[in-house]
PDB file of N, CA, C and O in Angstrom, chain B, residues numbered from 101:
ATOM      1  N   UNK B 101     118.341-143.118 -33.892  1.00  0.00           N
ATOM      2  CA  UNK B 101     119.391-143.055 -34.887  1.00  0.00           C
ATOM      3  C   UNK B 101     120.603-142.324 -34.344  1.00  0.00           C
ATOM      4  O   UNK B 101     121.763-142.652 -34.594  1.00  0.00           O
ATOM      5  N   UNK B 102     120.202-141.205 -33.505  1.00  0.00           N
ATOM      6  CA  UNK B 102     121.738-140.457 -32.737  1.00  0.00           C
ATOM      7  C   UNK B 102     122.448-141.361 -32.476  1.00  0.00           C
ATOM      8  O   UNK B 102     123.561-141.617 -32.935  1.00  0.00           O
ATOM      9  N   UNK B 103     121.664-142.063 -31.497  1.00  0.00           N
ATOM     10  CA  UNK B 103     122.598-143.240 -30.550  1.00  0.00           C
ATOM     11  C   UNK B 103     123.222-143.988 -30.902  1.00  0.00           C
ATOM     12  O   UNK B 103     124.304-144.303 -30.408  1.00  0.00           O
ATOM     13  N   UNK B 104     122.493-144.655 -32.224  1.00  0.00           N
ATOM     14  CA  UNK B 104     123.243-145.805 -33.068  1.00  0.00           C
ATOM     15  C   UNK B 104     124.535-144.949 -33.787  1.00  0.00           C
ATOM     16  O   UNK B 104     125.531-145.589 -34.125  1.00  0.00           O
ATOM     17  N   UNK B 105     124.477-143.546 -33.992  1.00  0.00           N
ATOM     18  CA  UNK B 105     125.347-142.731 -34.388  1.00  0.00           C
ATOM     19  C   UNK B 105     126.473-142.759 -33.607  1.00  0.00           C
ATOM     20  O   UNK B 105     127.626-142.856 -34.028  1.00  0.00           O
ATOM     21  N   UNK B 106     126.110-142.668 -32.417  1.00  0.00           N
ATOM     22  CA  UNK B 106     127.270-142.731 -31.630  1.00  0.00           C
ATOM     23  C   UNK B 106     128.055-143.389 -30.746  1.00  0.00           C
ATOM     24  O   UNK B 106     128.880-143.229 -29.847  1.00  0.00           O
ATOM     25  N   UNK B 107     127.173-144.586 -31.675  1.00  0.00           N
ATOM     26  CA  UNK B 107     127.524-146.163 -31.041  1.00  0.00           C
ATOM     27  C   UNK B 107     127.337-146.841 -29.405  1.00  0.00           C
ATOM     28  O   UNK B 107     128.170-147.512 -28.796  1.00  0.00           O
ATOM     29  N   UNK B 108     125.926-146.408 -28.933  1.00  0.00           N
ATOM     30  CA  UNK B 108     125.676-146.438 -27.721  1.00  0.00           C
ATOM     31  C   UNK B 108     124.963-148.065 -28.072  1.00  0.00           C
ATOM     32  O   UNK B 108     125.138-149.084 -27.404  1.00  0.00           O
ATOM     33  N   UNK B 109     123.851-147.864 -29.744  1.00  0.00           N
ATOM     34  CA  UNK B 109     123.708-149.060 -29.377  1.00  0.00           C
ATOM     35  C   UNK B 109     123.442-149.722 -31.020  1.00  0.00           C
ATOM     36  O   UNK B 109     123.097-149.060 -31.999  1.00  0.00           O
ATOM     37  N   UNK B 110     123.655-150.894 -30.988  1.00  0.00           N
ATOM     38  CA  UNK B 110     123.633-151.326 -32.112  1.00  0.00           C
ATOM     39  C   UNK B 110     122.807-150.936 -33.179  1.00  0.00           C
ATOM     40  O   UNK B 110     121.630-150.796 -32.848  1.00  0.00           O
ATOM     41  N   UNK B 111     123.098-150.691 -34.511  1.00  0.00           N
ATOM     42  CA  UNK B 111     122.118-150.203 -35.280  1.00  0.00           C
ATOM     43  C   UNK B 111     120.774-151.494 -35.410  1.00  0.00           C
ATOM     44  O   UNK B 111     120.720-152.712 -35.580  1.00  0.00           O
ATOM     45  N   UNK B 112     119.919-150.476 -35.234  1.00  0.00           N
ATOM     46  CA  UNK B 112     118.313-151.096 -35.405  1.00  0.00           C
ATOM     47  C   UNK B 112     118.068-151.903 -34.027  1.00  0.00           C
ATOM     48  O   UNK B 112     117.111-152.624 -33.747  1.00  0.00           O
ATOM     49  N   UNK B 113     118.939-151.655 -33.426  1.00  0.00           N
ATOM     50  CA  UNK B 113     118.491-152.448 -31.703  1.00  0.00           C
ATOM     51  C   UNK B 113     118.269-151.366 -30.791  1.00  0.00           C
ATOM     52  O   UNK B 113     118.949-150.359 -30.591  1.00  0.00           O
ATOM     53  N   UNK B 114     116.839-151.881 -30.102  1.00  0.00           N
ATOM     54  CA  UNK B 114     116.736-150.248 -28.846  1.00  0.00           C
ATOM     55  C   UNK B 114     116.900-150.973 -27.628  1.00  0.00           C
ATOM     56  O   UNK B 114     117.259-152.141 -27.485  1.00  0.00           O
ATOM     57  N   UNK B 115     116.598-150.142 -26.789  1.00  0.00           N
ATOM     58  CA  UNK B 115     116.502-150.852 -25.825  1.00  0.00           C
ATOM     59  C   UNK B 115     115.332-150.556 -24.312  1.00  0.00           C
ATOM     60  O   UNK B 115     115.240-149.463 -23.754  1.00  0.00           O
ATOM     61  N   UNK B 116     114.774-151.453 -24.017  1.00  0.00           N
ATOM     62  CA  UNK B 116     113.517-150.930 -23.192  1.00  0.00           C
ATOM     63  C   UNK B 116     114.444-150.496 -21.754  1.00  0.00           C
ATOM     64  O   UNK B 116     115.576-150.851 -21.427  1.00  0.00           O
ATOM     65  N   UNK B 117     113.727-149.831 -21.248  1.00  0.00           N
ATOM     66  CA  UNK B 117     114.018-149.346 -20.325  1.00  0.00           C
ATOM     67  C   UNK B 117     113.822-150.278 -18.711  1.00  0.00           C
ATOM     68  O   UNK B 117     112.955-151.152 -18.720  1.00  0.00           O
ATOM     69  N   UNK B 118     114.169-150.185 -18.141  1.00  0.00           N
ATOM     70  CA  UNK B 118     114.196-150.772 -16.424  1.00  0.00           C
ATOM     71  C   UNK B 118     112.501-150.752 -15.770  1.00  0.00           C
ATOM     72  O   UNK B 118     111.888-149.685 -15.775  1.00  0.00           O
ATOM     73  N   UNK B 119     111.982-151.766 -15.339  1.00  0.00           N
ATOM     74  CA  UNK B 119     110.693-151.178 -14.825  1.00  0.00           C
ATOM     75  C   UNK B 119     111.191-150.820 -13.294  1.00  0.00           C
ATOM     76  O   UNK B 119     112.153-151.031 -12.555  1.00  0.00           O
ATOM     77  N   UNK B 120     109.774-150.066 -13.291  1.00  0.00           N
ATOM     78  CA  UNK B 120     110.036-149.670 -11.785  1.00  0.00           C
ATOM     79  C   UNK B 120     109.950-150.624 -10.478  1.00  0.00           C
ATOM     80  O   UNK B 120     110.429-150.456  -9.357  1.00  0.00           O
ATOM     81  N   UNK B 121     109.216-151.623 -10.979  1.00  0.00           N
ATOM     82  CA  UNK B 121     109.864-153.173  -9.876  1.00  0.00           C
ATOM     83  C   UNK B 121     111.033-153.258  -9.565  1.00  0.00           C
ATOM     84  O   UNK B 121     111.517-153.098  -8.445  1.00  0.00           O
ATOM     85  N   UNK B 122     111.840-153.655 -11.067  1.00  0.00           N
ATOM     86  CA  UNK B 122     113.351-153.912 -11.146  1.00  0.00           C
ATOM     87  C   UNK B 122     113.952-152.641 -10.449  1.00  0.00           C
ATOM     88  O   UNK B 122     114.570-152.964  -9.434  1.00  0.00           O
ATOM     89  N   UNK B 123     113.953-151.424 -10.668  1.00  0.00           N
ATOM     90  CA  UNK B 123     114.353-150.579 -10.094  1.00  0.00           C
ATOM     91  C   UNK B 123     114.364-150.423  -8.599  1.00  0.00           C
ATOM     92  O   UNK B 123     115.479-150.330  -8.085  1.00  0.00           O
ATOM     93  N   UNK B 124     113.210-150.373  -7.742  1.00  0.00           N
ATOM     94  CA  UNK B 124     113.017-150.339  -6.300  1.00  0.00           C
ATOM     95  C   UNK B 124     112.967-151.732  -5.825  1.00  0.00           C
ATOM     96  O   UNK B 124     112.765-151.744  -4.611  1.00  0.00           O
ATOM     97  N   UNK B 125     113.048-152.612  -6.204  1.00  0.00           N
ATOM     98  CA  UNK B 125     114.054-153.933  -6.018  1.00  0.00           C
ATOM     99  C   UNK B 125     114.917-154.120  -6.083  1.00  0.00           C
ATOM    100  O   UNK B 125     115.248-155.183  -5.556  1.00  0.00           O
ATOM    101  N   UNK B 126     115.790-153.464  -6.620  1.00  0.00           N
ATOM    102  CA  UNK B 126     117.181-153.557  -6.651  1.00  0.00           C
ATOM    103  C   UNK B 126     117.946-152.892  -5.099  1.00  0.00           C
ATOM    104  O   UNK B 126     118.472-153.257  -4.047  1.00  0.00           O
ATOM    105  N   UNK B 127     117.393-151.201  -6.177  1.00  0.00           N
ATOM    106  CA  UNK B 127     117.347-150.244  -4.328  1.00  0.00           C
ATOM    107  C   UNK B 127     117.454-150.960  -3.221  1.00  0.00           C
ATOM    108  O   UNK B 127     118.508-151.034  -2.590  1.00  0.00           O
ATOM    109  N   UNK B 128     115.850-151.838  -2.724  1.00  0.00           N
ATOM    110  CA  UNK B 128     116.001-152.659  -1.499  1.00  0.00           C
ATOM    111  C   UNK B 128     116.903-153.570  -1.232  1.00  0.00           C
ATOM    112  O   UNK B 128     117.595-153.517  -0.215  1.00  0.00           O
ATOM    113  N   UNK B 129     117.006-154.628  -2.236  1.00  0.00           N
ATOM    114  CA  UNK B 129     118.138-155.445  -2.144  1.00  0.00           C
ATOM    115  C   UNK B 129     119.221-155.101  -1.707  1.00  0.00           C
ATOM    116  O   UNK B 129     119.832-155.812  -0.908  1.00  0.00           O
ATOM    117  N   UNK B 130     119.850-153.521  -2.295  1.00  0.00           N
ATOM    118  CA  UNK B 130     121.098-152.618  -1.816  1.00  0.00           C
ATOM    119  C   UNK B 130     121.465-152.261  -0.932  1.00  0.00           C
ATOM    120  O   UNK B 130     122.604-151.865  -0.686  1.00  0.00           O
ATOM    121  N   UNK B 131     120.087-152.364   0.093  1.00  0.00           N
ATOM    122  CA  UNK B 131     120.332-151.507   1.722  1.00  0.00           C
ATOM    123  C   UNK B 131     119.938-152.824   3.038  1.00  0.00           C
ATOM    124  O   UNK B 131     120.428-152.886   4.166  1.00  0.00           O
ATOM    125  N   UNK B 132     118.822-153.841   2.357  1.00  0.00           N
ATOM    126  CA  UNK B 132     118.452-154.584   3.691  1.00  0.00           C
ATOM    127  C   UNK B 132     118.971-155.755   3.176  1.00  0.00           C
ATOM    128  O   UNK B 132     119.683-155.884   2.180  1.00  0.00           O
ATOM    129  N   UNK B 133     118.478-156.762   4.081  1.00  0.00           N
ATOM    130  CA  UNK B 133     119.084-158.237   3.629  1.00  0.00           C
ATOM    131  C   UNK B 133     117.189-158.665   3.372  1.00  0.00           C
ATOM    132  O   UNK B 133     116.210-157.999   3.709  1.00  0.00           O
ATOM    133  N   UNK B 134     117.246-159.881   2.730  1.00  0.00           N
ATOM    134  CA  UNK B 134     115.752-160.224   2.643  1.00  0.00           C
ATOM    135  C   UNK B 134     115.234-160.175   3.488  1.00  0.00           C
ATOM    136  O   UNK B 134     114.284-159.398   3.588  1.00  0.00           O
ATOM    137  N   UNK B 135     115.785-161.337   4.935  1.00  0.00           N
ATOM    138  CA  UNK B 135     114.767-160.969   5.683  1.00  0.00           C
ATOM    139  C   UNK B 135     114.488-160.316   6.726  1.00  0.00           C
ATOM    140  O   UNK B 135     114.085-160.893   7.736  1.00  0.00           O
ATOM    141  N   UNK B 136     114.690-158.691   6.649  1.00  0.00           N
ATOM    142  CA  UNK B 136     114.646-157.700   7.769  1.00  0.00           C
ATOM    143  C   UNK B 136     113.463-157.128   6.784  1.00  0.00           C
ATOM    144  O   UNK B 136     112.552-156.413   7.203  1.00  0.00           O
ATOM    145  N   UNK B 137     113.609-157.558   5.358  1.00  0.00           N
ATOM    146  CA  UNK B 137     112.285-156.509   4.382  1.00  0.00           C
ATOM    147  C   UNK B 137     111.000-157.381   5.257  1.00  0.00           C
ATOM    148  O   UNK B 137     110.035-156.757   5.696  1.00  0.00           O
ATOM    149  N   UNK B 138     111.161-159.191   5.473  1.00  0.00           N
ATOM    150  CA  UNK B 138     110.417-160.030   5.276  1.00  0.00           C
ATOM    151  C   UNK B 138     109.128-159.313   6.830  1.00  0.00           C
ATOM    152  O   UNK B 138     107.955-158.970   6.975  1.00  0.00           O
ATOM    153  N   UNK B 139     110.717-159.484   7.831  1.00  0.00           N
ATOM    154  CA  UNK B 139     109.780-159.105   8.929  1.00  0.00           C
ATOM    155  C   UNK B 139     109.543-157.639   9.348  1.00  0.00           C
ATOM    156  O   UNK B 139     109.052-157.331  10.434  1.00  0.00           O
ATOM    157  N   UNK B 140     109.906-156.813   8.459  1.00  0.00           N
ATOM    158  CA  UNK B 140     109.293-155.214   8.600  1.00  0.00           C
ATOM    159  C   UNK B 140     108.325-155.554   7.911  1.00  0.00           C
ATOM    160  O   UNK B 140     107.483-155.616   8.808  1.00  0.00           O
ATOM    161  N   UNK B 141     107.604-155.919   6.676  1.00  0.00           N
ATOM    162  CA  UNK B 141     106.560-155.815   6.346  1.00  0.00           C
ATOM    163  C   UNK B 141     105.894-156.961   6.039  1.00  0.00           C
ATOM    164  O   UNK B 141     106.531-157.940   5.651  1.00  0.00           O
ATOM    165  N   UNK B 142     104.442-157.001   6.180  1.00  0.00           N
ATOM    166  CA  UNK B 142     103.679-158.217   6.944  1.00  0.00           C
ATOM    167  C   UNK B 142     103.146-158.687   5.084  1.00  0.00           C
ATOM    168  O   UNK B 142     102.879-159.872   4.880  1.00  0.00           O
ATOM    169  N   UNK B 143     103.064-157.857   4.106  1.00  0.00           N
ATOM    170  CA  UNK B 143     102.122-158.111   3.207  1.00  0.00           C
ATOM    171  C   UNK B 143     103.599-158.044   2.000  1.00  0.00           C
ATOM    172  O   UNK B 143     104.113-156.926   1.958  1.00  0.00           O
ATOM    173  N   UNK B 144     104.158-158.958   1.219  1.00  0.00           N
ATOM    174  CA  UNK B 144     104.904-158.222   0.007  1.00  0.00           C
ATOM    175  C   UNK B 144     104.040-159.039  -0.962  1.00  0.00           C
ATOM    176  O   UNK B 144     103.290-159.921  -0.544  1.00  0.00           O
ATOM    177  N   UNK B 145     104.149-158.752  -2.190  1.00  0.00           N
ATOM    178  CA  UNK B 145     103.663-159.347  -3.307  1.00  0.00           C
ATOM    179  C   UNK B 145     104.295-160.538  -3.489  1.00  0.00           C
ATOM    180  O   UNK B 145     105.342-160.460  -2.847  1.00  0.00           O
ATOM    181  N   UNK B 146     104.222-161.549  -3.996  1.00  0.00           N
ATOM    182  CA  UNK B 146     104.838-162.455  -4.813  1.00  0.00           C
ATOM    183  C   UNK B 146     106.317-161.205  -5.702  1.00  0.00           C
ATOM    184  O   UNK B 146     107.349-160.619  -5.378  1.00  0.00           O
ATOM    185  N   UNK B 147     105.414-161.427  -6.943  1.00  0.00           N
ATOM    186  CA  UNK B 147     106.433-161.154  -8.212  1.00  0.00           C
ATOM    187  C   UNK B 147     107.270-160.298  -7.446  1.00  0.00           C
ATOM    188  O   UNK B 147     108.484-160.479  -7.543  1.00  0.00           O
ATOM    189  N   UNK B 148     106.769-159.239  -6.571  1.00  0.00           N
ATOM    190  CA  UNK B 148     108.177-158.046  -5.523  1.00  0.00           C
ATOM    191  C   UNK B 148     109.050-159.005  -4.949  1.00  0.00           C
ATOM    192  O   UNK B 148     110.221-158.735  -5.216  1.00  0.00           O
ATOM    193  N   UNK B 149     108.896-160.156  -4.170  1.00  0.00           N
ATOM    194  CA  UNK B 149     109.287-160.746  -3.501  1.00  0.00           C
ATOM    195  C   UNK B 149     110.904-161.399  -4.348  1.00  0.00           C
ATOM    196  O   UNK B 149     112.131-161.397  -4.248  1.00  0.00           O
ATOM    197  N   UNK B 150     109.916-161.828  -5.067  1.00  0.00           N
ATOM    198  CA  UNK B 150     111.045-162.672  -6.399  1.00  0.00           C
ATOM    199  C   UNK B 150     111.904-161.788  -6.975  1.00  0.00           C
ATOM    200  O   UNK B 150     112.879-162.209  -7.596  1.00  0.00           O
ATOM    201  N   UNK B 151     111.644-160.398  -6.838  1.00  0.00           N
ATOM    202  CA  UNK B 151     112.418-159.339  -7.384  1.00  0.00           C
ATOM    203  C   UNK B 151     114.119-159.024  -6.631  1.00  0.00           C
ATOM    204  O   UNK B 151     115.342-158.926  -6.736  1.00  0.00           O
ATOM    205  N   UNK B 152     112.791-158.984  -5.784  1.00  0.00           N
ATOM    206  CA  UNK B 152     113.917-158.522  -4.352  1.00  0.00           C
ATOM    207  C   UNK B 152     114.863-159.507  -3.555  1.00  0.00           C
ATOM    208  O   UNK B 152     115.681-159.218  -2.681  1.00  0.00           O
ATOM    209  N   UNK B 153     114.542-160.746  -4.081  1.00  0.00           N
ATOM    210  CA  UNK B 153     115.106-162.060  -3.974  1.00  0.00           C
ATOM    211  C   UNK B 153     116.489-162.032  -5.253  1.00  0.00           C
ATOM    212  O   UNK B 153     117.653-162.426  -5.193  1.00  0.00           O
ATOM    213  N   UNK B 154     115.736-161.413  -6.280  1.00  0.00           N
ATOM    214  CA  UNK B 154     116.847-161.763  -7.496  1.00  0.00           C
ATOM    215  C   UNK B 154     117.978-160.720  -7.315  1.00  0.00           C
ATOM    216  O   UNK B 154     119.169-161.008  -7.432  1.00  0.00           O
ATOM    217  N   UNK B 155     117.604-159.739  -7.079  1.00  0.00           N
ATOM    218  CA  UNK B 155     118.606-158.679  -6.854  1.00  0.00           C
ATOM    219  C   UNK B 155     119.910-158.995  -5.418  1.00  0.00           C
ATOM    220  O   UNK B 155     121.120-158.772  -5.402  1.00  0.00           O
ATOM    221  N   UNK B 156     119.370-159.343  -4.797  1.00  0.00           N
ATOM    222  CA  UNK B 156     120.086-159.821  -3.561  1.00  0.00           C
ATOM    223  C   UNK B 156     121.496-160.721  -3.642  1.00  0.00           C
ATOM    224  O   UNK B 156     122.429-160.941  -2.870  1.00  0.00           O
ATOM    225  N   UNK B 157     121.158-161.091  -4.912  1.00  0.00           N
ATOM    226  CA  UNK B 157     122.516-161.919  -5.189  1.00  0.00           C
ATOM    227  C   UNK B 157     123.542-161.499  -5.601  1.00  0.00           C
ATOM    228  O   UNK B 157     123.190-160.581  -6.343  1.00  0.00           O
ATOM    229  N   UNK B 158     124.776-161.563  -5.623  1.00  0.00           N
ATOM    230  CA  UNK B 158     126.222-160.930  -5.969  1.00  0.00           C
ATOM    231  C   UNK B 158     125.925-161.762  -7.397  1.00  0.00           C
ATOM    232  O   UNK B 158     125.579-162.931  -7.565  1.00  0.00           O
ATOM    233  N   UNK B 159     126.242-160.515  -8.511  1.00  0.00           N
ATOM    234  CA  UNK B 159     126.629-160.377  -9.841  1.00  0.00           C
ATOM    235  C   UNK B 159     128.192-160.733 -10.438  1.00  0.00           C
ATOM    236  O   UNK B 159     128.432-161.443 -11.415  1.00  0.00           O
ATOM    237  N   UNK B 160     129.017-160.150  -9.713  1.00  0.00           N
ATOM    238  CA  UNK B 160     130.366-160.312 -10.004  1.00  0.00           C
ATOM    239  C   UNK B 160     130.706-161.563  -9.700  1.00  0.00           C
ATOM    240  O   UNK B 160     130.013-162.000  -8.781  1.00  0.00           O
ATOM    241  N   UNK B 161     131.920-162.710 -10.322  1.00  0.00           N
ATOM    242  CA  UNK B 161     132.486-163.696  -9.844  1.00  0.00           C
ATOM    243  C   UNK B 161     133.054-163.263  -9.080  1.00  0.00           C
ATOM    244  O   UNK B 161     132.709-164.104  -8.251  1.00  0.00           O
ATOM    245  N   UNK B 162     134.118-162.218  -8.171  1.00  0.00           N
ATOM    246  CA  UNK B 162     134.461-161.576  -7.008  1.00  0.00           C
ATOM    247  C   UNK B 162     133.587-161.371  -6.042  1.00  0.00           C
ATOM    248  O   UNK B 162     133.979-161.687  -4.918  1.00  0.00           O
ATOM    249  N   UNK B 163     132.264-160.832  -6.157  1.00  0.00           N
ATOM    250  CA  UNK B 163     131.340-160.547  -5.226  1.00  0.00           C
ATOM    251  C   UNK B 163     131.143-161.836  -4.825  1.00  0.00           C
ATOM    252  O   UNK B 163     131.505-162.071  -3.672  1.00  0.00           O
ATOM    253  N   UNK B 164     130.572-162.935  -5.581  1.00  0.00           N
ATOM    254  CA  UNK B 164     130.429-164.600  -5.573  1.00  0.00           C
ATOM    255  C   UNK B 164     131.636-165.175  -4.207  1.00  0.00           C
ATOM    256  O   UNK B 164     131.531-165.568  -3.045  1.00  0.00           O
ATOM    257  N   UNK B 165     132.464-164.990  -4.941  1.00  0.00           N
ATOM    258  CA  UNK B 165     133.640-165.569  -4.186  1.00  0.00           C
ATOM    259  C   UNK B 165     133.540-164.756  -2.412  1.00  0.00           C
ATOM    260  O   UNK B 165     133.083-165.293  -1.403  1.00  0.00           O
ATOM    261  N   UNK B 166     134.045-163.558  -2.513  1.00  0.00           N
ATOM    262  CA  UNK B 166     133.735-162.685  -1.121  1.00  0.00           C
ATOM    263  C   UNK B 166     132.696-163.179  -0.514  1.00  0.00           C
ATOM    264  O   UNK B 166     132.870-163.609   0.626  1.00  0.00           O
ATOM    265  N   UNK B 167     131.310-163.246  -1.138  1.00  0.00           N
ATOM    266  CA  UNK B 167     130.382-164.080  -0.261  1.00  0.00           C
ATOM    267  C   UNK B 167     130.283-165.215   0.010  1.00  0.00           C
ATOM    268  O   UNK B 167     129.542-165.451   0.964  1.00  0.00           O
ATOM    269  N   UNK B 168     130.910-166.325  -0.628  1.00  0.00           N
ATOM    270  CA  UNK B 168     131.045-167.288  -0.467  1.00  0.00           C
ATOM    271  C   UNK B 168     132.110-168.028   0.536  1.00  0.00           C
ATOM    272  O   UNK B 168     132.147-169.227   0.811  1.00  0.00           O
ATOM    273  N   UNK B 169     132.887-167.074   0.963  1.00  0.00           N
ATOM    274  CA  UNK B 169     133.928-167.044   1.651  1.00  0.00           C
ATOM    275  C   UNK B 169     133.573-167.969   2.710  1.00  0.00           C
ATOM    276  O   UNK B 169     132.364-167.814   2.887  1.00  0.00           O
ATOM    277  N   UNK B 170     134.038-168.898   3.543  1.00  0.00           N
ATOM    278  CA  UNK B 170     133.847-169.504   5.319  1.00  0.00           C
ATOM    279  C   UNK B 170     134.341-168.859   5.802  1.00  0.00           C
ATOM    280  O   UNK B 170     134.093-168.962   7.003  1.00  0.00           O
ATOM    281  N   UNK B 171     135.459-167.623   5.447  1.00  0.00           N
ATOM    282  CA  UNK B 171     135.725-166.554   6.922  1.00  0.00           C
ATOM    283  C   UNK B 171     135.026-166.107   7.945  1.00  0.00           C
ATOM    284  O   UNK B 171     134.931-164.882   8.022  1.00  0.00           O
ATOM    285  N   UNK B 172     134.687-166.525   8.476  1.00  0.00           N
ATOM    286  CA  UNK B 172     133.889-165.449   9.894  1.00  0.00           C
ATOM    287  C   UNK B 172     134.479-163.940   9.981  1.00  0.00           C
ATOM    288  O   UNK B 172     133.914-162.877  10.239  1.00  0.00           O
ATOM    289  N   UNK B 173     135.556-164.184   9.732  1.00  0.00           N
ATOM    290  CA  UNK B 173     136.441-162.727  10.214  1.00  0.00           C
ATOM    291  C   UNK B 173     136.466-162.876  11.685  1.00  0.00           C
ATOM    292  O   UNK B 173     136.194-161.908  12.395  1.00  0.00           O
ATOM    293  N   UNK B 174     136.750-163.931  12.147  1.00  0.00           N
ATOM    294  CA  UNK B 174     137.080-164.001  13.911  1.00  0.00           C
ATOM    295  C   UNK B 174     138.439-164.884  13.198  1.00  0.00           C
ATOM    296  O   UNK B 174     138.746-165.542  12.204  1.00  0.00           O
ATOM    297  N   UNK B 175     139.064-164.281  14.702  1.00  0.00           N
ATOM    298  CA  UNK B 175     140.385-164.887  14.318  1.00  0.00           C
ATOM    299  C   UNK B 175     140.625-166.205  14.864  1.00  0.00           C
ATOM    300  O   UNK B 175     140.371-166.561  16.015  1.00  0.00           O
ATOM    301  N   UNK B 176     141.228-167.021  13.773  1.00  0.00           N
ATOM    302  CA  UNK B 176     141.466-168.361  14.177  1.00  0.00           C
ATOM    303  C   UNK B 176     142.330-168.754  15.523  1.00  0.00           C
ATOM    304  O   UNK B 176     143.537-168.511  15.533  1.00  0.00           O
ATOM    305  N   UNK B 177     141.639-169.416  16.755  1.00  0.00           N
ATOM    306  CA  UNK B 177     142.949-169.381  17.795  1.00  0.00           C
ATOM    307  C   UNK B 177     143.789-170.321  17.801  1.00  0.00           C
ATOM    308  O   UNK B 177     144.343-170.530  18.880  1.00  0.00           O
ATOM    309  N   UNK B 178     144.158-171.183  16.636  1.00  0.00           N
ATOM    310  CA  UNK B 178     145.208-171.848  16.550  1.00  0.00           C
ATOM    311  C   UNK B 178     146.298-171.076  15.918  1.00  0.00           C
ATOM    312  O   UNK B 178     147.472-171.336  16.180  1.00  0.00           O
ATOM    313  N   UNK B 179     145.861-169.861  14.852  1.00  0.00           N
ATOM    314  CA  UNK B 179     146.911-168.959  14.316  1.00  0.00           C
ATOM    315  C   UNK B 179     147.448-167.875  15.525  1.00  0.00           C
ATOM    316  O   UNK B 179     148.577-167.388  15.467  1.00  0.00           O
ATOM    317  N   UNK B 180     146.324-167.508  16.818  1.00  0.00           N
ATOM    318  CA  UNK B 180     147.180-166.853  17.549  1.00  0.00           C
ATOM    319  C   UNK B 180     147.839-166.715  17.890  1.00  0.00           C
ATOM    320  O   UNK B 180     148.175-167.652  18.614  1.00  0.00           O
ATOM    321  N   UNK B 181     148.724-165.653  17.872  1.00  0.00           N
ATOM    322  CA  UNK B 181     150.205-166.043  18.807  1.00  0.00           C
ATOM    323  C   UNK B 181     150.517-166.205  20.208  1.00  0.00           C
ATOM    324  O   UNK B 181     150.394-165.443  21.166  1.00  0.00           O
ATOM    325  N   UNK B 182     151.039-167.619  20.069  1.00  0.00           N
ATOM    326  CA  UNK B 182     150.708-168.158  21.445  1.00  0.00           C
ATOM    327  C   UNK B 182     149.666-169.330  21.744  1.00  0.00           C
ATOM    328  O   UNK B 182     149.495-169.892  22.826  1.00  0.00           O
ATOM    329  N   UNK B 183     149.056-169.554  20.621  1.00  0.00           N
ATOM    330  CA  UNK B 183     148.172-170.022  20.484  1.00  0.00           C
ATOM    331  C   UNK B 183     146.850-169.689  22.062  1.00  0.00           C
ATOM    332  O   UNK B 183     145.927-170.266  22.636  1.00  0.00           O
ATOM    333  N   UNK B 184     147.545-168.510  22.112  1.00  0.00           N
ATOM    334  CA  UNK B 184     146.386-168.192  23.215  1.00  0.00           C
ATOM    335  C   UNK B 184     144.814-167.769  22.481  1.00  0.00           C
ATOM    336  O   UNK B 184     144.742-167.369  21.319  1.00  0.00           O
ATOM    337  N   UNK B 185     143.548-167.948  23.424  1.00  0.00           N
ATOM    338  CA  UNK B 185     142.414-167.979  22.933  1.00  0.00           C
ATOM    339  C   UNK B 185     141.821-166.609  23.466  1.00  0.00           C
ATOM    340  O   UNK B 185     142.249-165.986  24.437  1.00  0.00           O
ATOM    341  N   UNK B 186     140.782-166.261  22.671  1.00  0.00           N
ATOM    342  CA  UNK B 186     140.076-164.805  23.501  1.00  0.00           C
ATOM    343  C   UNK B 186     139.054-165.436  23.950  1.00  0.00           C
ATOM    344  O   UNK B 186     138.211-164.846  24.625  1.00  0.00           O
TER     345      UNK B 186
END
């Protein structure tokens, strides 16, 4: 009732909390790419797997886009100047 008091969350709606899958799936997702988890460890669960799979994905339509990008970030050598090549 505080909360709904103080408008954190709708009156008569709660809200469950994060499990600890979702939680240390996320974590991982945050620091490795999938598969450096895949080949550091020989055994993951399924449902972890799928966790750590779901988290891995960019949330934001910006994050989307940035990753989706074809930039390499090498520079194009037709834009060089000079059109010289490295």
């Amino acid at each position: 009732a505080a909360a709904a008091a103080l408008g954190l969350l709708p009156l008569g709606k709660t809200q469950s909390p994060e499990s600890l899958l979702d939680i240390a799936a996320r974590k991982v997702a945050e620091k490795w790419p999938f598969q450096r988890v895949e080949e550091r460890f020989e055994r993951i669960p399924e449902p972890v797997q799928r966790r750590i799979v779901y988290w891995s994905f960019p949330r934001s339509e910006r994050e989307i886009c940035m990753y989706s990008s074809f930039n390499t970030g090498a520079e194009d050598p037709v834009a060089a100047p000079g059109g010289a090549t490295t």
